[in-house]
C-alpha positions in Angstrom: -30.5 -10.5 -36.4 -27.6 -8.3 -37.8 -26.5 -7.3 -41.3 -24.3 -4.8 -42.5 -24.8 -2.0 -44.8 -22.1 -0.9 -46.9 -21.5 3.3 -46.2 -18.4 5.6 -47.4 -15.9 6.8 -45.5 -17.0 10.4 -45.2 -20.5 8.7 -43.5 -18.8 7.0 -41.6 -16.6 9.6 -39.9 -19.9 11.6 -39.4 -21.5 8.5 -37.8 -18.7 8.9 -35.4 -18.5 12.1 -34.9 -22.9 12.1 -34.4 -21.7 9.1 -31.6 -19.5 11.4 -29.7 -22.0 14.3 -29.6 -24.7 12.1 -28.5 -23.1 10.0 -26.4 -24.4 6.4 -27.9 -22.6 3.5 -26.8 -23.3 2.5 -31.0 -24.1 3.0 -34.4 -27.5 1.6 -34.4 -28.0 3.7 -31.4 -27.3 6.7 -33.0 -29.3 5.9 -36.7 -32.4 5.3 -34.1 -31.6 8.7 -32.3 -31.7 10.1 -35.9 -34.8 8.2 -36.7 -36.8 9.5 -33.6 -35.1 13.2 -34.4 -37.0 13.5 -37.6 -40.3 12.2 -36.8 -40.6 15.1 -33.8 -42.3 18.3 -34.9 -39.9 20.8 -35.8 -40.7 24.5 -33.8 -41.4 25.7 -37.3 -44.3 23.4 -37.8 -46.2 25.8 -35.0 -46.8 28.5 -36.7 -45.0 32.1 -37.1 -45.9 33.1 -33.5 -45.1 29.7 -31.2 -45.0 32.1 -28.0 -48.6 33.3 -28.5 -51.0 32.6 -26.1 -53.6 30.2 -26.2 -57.0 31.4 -27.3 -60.0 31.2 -25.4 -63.7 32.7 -26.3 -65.3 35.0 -24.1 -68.8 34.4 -23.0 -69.9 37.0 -25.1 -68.8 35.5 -28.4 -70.3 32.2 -27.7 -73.7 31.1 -29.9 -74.9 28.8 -27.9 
């Protein structure tokens, strides 16, 4: 089912502009591109030191 949503004319130029750089064959394609954008973790949710290696316990340290 379609409907239509009522934007400005500045949005609208940016929709089309967002179309070009992604390449989507619409608008809706492009709003769901957007969607699916923000939901991803951002690199900045990782921490200050994303390129740290992963930690694993010695023997040693273990309690078990």
């Amino acid at each position: 089912m379609a409907t239509t949503i009522r934007i400005s004319k500045k949005l609208l130029q940016e929709l089309e502009n967002l179309k070009r750089e992604k390449d989507a064959k619409s608008y809706e394609e492009v709003i769901k591109k957007l969607i699916e954008e923000s939901k991803r973790l951002k690199k900045s949710h990782f921490g200050s030191l994303p390129k740290l290696e992963e930690f694993e316990r010695e023997e040693i340290d273990r309690f078990d």
